[in-house]
Structures are given as structure tokens and as C-alpha cells.
Chimera marker file (.cmm) of the C-alpha trace (Angstrom):
<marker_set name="trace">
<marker id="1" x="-9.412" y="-12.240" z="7.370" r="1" g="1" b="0" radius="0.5"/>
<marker id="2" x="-10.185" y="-9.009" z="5.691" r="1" g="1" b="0" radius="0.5"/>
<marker id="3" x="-8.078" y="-5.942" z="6.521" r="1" g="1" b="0" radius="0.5"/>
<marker id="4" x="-9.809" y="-3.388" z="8.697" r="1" g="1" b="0" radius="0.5"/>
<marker id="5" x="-8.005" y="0.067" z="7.902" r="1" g="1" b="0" radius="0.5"/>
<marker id="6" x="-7.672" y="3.348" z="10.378" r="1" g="1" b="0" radius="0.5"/>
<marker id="7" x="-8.285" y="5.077" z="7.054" r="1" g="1" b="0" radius="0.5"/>
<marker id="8" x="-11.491" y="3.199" z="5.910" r="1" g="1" b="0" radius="0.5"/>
<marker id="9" x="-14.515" y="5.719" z="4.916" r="1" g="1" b="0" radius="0.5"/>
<marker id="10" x="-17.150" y="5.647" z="1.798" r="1" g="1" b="0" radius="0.5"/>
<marker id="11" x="-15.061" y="8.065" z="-0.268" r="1" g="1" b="0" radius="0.5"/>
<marker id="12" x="-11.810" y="5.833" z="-0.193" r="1" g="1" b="0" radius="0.5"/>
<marker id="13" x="-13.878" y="2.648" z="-0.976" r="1" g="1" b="0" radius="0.5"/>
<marker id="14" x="-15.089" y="4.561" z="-3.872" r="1" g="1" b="0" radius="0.5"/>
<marker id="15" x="-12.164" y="5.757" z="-5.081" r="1" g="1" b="0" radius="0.5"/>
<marker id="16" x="-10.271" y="2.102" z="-4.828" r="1" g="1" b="0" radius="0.5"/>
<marker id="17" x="-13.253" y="0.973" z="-6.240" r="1" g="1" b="0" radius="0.5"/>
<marker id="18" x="-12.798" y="3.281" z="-9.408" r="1" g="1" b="0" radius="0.5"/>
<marker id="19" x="-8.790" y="1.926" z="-9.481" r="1" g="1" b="0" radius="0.5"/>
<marker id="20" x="-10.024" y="-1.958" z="-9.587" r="1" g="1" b="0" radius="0.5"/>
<marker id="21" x="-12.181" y="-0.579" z="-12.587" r="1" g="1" b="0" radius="0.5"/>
<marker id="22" x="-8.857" y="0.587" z="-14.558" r="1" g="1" b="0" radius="0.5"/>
<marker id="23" x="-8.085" y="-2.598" z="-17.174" r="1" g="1" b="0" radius="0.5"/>
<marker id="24" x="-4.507" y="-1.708" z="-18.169" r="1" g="1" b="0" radius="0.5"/>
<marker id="25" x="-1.951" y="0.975" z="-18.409" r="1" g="1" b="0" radius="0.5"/>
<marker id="26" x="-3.464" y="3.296" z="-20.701" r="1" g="1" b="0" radius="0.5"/>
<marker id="27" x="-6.031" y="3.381" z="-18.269" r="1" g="1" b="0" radius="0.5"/>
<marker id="28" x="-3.492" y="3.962" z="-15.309" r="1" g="1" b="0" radius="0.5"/>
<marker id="29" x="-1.714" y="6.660" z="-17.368" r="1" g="1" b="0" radius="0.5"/>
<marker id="30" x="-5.667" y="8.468" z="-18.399" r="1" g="1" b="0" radius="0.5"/>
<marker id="31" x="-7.001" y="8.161" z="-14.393" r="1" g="1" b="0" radius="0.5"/>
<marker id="32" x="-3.604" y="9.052" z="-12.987" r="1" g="1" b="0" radius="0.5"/>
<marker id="33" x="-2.744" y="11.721" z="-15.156" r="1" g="1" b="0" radius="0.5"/>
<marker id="34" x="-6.037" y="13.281" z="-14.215" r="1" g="1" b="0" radius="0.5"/>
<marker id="35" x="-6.005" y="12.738" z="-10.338" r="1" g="1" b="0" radius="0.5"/>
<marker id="36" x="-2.869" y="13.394" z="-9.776" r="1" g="1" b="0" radius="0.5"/>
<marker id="37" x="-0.427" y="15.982" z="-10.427" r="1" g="1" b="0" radius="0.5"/>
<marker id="38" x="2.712" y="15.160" z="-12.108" r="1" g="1" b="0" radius="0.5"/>
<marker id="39" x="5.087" y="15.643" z="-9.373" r="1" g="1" b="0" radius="0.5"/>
<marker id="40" x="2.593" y="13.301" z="-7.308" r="1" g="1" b="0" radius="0.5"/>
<marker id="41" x="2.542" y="10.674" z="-9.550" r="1" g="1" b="0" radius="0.5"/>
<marker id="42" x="6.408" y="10.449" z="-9.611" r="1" g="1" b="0" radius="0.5"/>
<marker id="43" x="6.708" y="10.621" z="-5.734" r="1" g="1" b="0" radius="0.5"/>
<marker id="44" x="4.436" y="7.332" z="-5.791" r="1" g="1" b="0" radius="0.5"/>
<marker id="45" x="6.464" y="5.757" z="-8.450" r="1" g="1" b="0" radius="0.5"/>
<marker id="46" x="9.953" y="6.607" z="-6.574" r="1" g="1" b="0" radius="0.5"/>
<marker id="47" x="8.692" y="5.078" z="-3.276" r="1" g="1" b="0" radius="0.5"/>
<marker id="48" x="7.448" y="1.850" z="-4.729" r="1" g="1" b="0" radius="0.5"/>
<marker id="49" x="11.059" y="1.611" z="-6.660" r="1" g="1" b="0" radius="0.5"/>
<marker id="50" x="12.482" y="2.637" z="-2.523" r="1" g="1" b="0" radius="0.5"/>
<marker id="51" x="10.446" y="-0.203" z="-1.724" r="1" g="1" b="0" radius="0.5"/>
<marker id="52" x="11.738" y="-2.821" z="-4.399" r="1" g="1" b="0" radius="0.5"/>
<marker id="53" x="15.633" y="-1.684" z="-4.057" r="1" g="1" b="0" radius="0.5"/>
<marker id="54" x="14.342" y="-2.222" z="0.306" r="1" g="1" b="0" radius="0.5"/>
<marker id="55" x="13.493" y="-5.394" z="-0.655" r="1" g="1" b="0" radius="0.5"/>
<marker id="56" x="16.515" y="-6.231" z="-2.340" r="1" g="1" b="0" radius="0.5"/>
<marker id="57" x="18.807" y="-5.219" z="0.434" r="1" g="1" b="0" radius="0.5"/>
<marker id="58" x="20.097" y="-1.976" z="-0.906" r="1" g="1" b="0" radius="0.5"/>
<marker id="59" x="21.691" y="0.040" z="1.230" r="1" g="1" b="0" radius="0.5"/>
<marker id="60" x="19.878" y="3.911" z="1.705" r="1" g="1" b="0" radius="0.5"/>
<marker id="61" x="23.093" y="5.408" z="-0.101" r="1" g="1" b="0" radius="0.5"/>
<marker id="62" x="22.390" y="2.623" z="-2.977" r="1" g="1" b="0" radius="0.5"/>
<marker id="63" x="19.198" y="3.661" z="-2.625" r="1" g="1" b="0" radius="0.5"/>
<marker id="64" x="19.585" y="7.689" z="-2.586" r="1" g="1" b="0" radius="0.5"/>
<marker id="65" x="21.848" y="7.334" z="-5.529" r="1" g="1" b="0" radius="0.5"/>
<marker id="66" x="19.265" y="5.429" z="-7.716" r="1" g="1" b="0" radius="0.5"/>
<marker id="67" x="16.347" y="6.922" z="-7.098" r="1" g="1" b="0" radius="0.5"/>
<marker id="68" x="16.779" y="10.420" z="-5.744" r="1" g="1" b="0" radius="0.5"/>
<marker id="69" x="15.111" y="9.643" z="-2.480" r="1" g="1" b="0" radius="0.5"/>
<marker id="70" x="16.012" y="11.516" z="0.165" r="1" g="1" b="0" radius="0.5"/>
<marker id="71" x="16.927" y="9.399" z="3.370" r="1" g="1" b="0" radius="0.5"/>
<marker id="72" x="14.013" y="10.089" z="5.251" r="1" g="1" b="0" radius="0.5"/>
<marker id="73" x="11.889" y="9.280" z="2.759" r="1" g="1" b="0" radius="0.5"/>
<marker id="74" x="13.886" y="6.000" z="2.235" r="1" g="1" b="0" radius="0.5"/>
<marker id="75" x="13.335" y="5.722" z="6.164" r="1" g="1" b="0" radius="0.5"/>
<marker id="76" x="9.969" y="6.609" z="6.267" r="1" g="1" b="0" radius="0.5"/>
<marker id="77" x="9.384" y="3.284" z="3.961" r="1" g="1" b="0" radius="0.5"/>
<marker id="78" x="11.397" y="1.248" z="5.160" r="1" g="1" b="0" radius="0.5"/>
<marker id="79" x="9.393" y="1.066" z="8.324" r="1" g="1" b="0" radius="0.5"/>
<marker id="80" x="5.840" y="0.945" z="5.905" r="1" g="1" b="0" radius="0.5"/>
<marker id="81" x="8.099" y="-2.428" z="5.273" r="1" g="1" b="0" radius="0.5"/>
<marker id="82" x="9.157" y="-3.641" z="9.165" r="1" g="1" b="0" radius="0.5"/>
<marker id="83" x="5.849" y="-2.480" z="10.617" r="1" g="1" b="0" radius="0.5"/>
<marker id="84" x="3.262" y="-1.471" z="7.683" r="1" g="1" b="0" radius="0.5"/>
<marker id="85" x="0.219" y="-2.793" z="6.205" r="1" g="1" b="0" radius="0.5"/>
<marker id="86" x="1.834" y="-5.054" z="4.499" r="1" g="1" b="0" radius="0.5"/>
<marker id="87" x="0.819" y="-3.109" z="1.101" r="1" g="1" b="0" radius="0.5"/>
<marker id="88" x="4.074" y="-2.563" z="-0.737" r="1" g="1" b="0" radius="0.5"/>
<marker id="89" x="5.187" y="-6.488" z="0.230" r="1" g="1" b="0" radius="0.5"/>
<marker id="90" x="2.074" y="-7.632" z="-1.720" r="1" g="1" b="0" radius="0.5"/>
<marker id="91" x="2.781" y="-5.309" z="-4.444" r="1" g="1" b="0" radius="0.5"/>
<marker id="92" x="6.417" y="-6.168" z="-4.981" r="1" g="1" b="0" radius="0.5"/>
<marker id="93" x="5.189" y="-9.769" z="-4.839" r="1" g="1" b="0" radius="0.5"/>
<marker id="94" x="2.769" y="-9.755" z="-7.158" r="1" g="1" b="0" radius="0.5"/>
<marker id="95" x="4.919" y="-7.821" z="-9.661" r="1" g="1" b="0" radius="0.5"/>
<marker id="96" x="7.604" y="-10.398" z="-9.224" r="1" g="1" b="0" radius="0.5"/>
<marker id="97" x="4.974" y="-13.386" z="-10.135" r="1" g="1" b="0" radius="0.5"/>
<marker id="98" x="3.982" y="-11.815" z="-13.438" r="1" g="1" b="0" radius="0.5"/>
<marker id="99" x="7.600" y="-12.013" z="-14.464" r="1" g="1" b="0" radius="0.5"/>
<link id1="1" id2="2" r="1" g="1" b="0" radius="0.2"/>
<link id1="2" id2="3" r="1" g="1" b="0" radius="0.2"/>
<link id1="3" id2="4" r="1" g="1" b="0" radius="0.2"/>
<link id1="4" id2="5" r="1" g="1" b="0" radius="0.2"/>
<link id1="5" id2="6" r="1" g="1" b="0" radius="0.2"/>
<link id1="6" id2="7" r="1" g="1" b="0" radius="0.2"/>
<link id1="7" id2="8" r="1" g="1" b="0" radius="0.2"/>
<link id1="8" id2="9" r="1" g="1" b="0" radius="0.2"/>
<link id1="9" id2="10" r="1" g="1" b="0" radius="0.2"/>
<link id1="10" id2="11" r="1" g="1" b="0" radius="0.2"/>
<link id1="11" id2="12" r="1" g="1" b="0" radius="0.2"/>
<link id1="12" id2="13" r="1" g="1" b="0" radius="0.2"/>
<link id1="13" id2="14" r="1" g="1" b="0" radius="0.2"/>
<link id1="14" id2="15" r="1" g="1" b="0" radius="0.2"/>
<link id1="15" id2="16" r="1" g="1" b="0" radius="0.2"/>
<link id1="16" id2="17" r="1" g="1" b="0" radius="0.2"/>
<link id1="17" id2="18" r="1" g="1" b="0" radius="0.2"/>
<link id1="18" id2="19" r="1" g="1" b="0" radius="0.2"/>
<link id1="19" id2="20" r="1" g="1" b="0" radius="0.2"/>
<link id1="20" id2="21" r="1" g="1" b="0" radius="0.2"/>
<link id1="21" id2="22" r="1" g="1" b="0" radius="0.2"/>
<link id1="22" id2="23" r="1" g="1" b="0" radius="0.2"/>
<link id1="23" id2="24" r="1" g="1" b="0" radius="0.2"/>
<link id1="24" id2="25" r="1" g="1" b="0" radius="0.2"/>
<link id1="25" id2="26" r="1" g="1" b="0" radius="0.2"/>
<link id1="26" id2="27" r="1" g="1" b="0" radius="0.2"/>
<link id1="27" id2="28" r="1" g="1" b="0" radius="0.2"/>
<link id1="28" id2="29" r="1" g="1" b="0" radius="0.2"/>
<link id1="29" id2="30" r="1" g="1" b="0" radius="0.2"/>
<link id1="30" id2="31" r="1" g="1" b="0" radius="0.2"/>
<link id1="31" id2="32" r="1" g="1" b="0" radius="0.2"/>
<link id1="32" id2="33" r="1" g="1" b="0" radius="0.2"/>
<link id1="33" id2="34" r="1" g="1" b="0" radius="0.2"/>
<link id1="34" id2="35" r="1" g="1" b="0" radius="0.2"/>
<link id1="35" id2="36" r="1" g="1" b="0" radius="0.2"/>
<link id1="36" id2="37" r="1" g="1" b="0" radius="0.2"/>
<link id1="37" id2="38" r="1" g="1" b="0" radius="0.2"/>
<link id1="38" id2="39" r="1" g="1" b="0" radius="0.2"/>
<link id1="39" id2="40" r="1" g="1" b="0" radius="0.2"/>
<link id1="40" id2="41" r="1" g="1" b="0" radius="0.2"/>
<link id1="41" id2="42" r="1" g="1" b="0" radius="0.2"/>
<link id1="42" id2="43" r="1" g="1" b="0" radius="0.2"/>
<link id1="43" id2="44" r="1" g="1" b="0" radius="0.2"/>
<link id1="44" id2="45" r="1" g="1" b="0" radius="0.2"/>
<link id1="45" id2="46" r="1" g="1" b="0" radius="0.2"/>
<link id1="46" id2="47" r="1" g="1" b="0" radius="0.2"/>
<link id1="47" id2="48" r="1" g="1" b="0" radius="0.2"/>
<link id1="48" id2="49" r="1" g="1" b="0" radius="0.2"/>
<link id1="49" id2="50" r="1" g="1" b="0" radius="0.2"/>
<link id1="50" id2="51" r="1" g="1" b="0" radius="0.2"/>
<link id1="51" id2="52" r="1" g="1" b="0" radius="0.2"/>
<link id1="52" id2="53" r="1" g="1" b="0" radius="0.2"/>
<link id1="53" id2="54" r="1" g="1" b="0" radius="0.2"/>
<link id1="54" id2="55" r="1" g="1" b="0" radius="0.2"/>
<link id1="55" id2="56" r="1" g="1" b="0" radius="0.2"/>
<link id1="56" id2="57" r="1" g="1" b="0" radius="0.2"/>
<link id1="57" id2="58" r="1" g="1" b="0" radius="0.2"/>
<link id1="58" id2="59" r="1" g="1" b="0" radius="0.2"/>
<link id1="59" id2="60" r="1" g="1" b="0" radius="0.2"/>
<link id1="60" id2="61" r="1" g="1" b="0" radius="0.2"/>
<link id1="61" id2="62" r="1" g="1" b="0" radius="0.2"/>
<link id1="62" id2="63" r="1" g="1" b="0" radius="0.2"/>
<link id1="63" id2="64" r="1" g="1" b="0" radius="0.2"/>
<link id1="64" id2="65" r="1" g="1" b="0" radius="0.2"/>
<link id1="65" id2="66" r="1" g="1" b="0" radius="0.2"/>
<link id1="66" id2="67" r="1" g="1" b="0" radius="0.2"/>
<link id1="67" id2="68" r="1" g="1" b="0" radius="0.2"/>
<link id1="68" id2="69" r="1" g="1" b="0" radius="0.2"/>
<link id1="69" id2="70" r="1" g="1" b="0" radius="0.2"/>
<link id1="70" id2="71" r="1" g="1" b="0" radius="0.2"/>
<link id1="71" id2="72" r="1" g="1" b="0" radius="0.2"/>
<link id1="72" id2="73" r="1" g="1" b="0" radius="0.2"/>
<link id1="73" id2="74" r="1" g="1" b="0" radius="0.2"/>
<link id1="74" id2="75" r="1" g="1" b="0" radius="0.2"/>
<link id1="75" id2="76" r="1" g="1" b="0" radius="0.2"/>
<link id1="76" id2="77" r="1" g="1" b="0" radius="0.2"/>
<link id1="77" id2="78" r="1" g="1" b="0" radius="0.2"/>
<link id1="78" id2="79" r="1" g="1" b="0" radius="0.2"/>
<link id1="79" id2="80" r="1" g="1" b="0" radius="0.2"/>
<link id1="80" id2="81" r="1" g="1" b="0" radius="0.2"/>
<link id1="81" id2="82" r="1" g="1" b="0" radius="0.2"/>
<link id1="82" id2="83" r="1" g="1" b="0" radius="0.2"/>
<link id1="83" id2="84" r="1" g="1" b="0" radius="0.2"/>
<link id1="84" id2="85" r="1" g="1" b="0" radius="0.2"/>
<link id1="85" id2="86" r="1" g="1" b="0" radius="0.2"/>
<link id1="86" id2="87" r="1" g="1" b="0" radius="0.2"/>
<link id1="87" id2="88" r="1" g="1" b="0" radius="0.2"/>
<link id1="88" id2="89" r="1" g="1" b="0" radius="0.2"/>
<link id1="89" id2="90" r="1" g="1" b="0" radius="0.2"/>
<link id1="90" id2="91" r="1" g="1" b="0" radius="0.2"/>
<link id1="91" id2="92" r="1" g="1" b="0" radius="0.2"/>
<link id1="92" id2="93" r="1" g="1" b="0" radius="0.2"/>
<link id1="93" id2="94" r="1" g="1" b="0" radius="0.2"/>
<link id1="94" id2="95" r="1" g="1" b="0" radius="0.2"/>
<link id1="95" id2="96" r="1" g="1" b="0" radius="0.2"/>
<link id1="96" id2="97" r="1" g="1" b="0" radius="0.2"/>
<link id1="97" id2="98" r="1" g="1" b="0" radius="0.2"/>
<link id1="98" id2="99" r="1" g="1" b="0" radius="0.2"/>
</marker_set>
């Protein structure tokens, strides 16, 4: 069953169309670095590490200290986790199997 987003227009489909294009992390690095600012590209790497210490049962004040989160960011994905997409669980998954 294929997942029908609230968010779903032509210019998103593009755009995740252009990130299935990117072949490794030079790639990542050259697109990112160019469509996102810095301080945007480390917000999106802090929650997906929120995520993975989530998933491992950290505690937010684990959590806070580690990564630098503040709680209601921490909060804020923790529910993406509960009641979400599902979109970080299939990351962290997927990351996991290529270990």
C-alpha cells in the first residue's frame, strides 16, 4: 500500500526524486551543502541521532546531554516515533541492516 502524504505536491516529488538520484556521500555532502544551510543540515542530523538514542530507550536527559537537543525537540520526535509516518523507524532500520 503506497503512502498517501498531507504534504504530497509536484515540487516535493521532484525534489525526493533529485535525493533518490544522489549515489553516495559525496553526493549527499555536494546536494546538501548546497540546499541547505549549515545550521539546517545539523538540526536534521541531531534529530535522526534523537531518534536512534529514542529508539534505544534513552532517557530525554541521556538524550539532552548527548546531543544538545533541547527537550522539546526531543519531545517533538518522540511522538514523529509513537504516532508519525513511520519515517525515522524505517530509517533507523535500514541503517541497522547495513551494519
Amino acid at each position: 500500500m503506497a503512502y498517501d502524504s498531507k504534504f504530497k505536491s509536484a515540487d516535493l516529488d521532484e525534489l525526493f526524486d533529485g535525493i533518490l538520484t544522489l549515489k553516495d556521500r559525496e553526493d549527499c555532502y555536494r546536494f546538501f551543502e548546497d540546499i541547505c544551510t549549515v545550521n539546517e543540515i545539523y538540526a536534521i542530523s541531531q534529530r535522526l541521532q534523537v531518534a536512534k538514542l529514542l529508539a534505544a530507550k534513552k532517557t530525554y536527559n541521556e538524550i539532552e546531554e548527548i546531543t544538545k537537543a533541547s527537550t522539546a525537540t526531543i519531545s517533538r520526535i518522540n511522538k514523529c516515533l509513537l504516532y508519525g509516518a513511520d519515517g525515522y523507524t524505517r530509517v533507523l532500520e535500514r541503517l541497522e541492516e547495513k551494519k
